[in-house]
N, C-alpha and C positions, 0 to 999 in steps of 0.2 A: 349587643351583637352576639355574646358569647351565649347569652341566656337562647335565643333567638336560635341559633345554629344547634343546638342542645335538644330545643326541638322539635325541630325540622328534622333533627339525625333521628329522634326516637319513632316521629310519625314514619321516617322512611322505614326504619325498621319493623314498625308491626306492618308496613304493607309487604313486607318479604316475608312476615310468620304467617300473615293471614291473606294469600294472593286471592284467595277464592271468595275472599268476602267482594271486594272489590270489581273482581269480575259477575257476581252472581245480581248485580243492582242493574238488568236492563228490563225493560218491560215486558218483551216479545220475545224471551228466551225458549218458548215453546212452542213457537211457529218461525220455522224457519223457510222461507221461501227468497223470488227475487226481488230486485230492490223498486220495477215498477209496480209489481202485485203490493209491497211494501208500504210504499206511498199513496198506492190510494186507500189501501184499509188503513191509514193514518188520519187522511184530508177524508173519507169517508163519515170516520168514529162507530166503524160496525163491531169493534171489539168491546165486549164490557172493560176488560183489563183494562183497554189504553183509556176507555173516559174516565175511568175512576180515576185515573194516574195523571193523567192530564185535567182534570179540575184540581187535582189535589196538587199538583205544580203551581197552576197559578193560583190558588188562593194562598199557597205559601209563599210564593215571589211579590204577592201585594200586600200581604202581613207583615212580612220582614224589610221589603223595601223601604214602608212607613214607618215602623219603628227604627229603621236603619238611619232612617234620615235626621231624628232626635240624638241618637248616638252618637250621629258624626259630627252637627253642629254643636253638640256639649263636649265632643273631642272626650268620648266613651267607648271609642271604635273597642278594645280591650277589653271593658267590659262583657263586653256581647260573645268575646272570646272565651274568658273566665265564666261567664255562667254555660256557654255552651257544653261544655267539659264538666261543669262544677255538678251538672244534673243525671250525668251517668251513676251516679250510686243509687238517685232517686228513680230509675228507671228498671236497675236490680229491684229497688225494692218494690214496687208497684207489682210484678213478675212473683216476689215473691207473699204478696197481699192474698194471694188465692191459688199460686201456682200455674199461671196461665197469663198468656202474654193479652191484658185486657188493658184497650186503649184506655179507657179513661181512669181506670185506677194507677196506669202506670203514669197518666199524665198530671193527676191530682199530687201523686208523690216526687215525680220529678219538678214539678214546681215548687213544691217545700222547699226540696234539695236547694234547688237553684235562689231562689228570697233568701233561705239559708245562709248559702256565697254569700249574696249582694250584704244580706246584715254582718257576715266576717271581713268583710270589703272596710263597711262605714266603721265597725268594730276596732279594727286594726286601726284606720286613718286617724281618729279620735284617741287612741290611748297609746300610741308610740310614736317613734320619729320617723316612722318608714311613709311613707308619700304613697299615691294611688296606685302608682305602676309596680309596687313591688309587693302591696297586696292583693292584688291582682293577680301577681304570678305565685304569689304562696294559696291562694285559692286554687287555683288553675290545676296546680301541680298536685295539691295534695288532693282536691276531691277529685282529681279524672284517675288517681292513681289507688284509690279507695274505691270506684268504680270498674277499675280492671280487675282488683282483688274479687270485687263481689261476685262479678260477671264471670270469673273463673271457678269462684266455687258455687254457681250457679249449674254452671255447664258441667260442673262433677255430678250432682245431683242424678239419680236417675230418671232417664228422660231430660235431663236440664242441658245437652246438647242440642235437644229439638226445639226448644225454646224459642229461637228464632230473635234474641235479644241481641246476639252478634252482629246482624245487623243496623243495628241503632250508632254503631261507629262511621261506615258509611253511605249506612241508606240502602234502601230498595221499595222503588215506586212501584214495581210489579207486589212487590206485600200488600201496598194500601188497600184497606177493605172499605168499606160505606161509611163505619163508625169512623175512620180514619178520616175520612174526606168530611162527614159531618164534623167532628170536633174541627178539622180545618176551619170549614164555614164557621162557627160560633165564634172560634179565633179573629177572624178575620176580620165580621160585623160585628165584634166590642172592640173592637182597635180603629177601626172607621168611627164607629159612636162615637166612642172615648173622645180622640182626638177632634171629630167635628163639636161637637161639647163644649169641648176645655179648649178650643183653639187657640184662642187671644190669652188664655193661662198660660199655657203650654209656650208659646213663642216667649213672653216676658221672661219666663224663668229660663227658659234654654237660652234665649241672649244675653239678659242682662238680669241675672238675678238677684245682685244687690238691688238694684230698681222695685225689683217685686217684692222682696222685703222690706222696701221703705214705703211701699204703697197698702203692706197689709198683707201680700198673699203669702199661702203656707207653702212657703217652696219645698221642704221636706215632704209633706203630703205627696206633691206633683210627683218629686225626683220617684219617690220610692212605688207611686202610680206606675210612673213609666218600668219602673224594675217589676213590677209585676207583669203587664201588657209585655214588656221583653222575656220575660220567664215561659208567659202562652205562646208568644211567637217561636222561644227555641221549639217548648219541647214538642211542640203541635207538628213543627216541622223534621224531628231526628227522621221519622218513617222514610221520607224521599232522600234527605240528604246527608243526614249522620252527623254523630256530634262534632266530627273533624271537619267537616265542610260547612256547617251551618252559619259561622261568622263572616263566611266571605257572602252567602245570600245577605245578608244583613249588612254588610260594609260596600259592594261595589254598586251595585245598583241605588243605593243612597249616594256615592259619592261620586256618582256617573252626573246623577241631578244634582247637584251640588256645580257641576261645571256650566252646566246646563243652564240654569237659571238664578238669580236673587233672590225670590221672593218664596216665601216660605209655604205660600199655598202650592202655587205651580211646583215647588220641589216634591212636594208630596205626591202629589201626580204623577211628575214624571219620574219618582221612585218606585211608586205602586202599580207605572205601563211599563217602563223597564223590568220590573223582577218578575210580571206574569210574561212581559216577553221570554226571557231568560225560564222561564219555566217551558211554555211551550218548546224551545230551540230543543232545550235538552230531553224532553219528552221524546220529540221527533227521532232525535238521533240514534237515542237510546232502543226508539221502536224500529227505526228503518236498519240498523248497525248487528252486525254480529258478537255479540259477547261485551257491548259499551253499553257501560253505568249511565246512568241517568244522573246522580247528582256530580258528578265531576263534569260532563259535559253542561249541565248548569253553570256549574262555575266558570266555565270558560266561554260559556255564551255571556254572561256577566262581563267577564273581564277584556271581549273584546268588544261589547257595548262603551266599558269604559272609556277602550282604548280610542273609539271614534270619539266619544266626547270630548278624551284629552285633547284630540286633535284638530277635532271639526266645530268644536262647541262653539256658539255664537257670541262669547263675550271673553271666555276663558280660556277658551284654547288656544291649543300652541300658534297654529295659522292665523287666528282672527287678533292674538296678541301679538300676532312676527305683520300683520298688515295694518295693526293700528300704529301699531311703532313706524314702520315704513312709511305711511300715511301722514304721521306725525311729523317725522322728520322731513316728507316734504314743504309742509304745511311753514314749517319753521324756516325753511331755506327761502321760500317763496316771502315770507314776510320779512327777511336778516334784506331780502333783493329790495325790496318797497322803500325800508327804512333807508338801508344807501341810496337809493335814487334822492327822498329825502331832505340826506344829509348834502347830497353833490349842490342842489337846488337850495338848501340853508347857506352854506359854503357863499353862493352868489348873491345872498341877501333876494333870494326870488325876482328877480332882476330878470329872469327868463323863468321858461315851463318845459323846458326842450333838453334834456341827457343826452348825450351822444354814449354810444355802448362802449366808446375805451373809456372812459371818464367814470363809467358803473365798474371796468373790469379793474382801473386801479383803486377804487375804494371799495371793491370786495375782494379782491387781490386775487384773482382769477384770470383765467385765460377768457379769449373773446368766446371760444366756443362754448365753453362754458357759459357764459353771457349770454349770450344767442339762445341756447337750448333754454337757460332760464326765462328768457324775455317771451318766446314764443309761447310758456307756457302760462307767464301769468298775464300775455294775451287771449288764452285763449279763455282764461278765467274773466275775462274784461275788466282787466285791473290795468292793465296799460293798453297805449294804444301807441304803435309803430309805427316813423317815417323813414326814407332814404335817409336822413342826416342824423336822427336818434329816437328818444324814446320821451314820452308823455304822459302824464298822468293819467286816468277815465276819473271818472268821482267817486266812483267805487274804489279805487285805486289808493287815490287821495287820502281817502275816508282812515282804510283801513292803517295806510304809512303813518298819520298821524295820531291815532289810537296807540301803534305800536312805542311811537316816538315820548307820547305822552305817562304811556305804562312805564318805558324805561326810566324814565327820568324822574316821575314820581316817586318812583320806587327808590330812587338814590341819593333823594332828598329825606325821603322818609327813612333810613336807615342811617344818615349822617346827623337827622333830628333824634332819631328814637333811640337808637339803639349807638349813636355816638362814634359812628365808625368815620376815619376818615375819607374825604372825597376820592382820594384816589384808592381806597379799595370796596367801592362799592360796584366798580360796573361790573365785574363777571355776575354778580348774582345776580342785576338790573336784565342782562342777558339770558340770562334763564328764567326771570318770572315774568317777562314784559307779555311772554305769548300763553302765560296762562287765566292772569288777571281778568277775573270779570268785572263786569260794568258796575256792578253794587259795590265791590270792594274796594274800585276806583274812584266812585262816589265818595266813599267812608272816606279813604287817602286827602282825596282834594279836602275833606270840612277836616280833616286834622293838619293839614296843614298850611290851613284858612285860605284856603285855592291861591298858593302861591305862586308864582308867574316864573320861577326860574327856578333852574337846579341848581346842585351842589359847586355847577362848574360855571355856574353866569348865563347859561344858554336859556333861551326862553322853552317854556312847557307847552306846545300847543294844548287850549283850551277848547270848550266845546262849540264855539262858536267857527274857532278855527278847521274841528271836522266836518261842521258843514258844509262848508263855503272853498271855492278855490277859483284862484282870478284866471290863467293860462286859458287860453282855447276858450276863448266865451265864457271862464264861470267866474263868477264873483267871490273872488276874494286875493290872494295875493300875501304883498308881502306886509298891509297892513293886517290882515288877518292874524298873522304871527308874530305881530305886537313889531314890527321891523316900520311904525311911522316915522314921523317926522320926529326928529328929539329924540328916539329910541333905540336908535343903533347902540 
């Protein structure tokens, strides 16, 4: 936290030496008009400036999305931090290769810089006691702080204030020129290659790379693959969004997909259409806005992309996990009701078929209303079926009570067999696994414990013959179904 606050205070402070940097990253700083003429010379593309600026946005939001998204699932997010930083001395030098701010010398050399980092990374991890995250931060710190040296005595130089290198801290898409947007592209289509290539490499080792070492592959090749293709996406990208903002391109929109979906192709996707979204947004903004940056409104089109995923996402978010739980917990209340009807009907040695609702609300220890609203619902599920004097089973109904019944009970036999516990502390847990057990595992249960007929407490286990079948209301089965014949009480 302390390292963290440290900073966050120092980035605040160069944006208070350097306010003008920050302000000078919009695209349309030299046509100032109103904001309908605005947006259609946007939705248009009649300006040269803004296409360049806006291809060069999304090819950087689908660069870095895709390598964002290997970062995050190898839990490298920091990484991507420390080399962003790590490449500003390599971008002094490129500048200083010829004197003249040439993209691809600057970008040949900020990649050294940067592989550089990543081999002081593996360097340190292998010959001390210090862990990832703290060479990391001695990376971070010492080459962003070797790059502000250089960059200072660059802009001493004469002429080396026009140099235009100062904006490589946070960007300016109105800079981008052709050669900018081309090396984008070349970026872009070896990182799509790369990865369509190596796909099935790439997944093994980012999951489970003990697996991939035992099957043969070079996981160091990969790892340090990716730390190159990571090194083209920063520095391809400093132009539009500077080296202070480049890790959030790289971190949110990978871990927007990451909410989004499981499966490690669709992440990819929905990394590399989120970050050209996120490029587009801030392009607009930057173009329709007076004196607004292009790469910070990036980032904050990123980060409220996120924030819909946190929220809305179809599996992982907050809603859809606050309605599976909801869901769930009806789901479990509705089957706790089945099993007591049940048990009220075991209780009479199935002598009847017919509950009355106070007979359900003292063996769920509930009020009638509560009763009632239960009952209505797991009629409308057609699990029971209501008269004036009580409640009934359907077969569907039936079916499901004694699955439940038979989950519990297995379960509390299997646990006073295997695991030695005695009978009377098994039922809380029998209560919590009865509604999750599937049918395979209940298989495996019954042959281990050679389809035993009773539980731990004497009671018989509805078997499978017993969920077929039920005698009440016309259907065949009753209370021999549940081993309750003759001799067997």
């Amino acid at each position: 936290m302390k390292r963290k606050t440290i900073k966050w205070g120092f980035l605040v402070g160069l944006l208070l030496v350097l306010p003008n940097l920050a302000g000078a990253a919009r695209i349309s700083e030299l046509a100032e008009e109103d904001l309908i003429n605005q947006v259609g010379r946007f939705f248009s593309l009649s300006d040269p400036t803004l296409r360049l600026a806006l291809l060069g946005t999304i090819l950087l939001g689908v660069s870095c999305g895709i390598m964002g998204v290997f970062l995050v699932i190898r839990r490298l997010a920091l990484m991507g931090d420390a080399l962003s930083h790590a490449v500003l001395p390599g971008i002094t030098l490129g500048f200083l290769w010829n004197m003249r701010k040439d993209p691809v010398a600057i970008f040949f050399c900020a990649t050294a810089v940067g592989l550089l980092g990543a081999a002081v990374v593996q360097w340190l991890r292998q010959t001390t006691k210090h862990k990832e995250d703290a060479a990391l931060g001695f990376v971070l710190a010492s080459f962003f702080g070797v790059g502000i040296c250089l960059l200072t005595m660059v802009q001493n130089l004469p002429g080396g204030s026009k140099s235009g290198l100062d904006k490589f801290l946070f960007g300016q898409a109105a800079a981008m020129g052709v050669r900018d947007v081309w090396l984008l592209g070349v970026v872009t289509m070896l990182t799509l290659v790369a990865v369509f290539a190596f796909f099935k490499e790439l997944r093994i080792t980012s999951f489970d790379p003990g697996f991939a070492r035992a099957i043969g592959l070079p996981v160091q090749v990969f790892h340090y693959g990716l730390m190159l293709l990571l090194a083209f996406a920063i520095v391809s990208a400093l132009q539009a969004v500077g080296v202070v903002l480049v890790t959030a391109m790289l971190v949110i929109p990978a871990a927007a997909a990451v909410l989004l979906t499981d499966r490690l192709g669709w992440m990819l996707v929905w990394a590399a259409g989120l970050g050209a979204l996120t490029g587009v947004v801030g392009a607009f903004f930057s173009f329709v806005g007076r004196n607004l940056p292009t790469g910070p409104f990036m980032v904050l089109a990123a980060g409220l992309v996120f924030a819909l995923a946190l929220f809305f996402g179809p599996r992982h978010g907050i809603l859809a996990r606050w309605w599976a739980h909801r869901s769930r917990r009806a789901l479990v209340r509705q089957e706790n009701t089945l099993k007591a009807l049940y048990h009220v009907l075991e209780s009479e040695d199935f002598r009847r078929d017919v509950v009355t609702r106070e007979e359900l609300a003292q063996r769920r220890r509930e009020t009638l209303e509560e009763i009632n609203a239960e009952v209505k619902k797991l009629s409308r599920n057609g699990m029971v079926t209501t008269f004036r004097d009580g409640i009934s089973f359907t077969p569907q109904g039936w079916q499901r009570a004694c699955e439940i019944v038979r989950n519990h009970r297995l379960w509390e036999l299997y646990l006073t067999n295997a695991a030695h516990l005695a009978p009377d502390h098994v039922h809380d847990d029998a209560e919590q696994i009865e509604h999750v057990l599937g049918e395979e595992v209940v298989r495996q249960l019954e042959r281990r414990l050679n389809f035993a007929k009773r539980d731990p407490h004497g009671k018989l286990i509805p078997g499978l013959e017993d969920i077929r079948q039920w005698r009440g209301t016309g259907w065949n089965t009753g209370r021999r179904a549940v081993g309750y014949g003759q001799g067997e009480r």
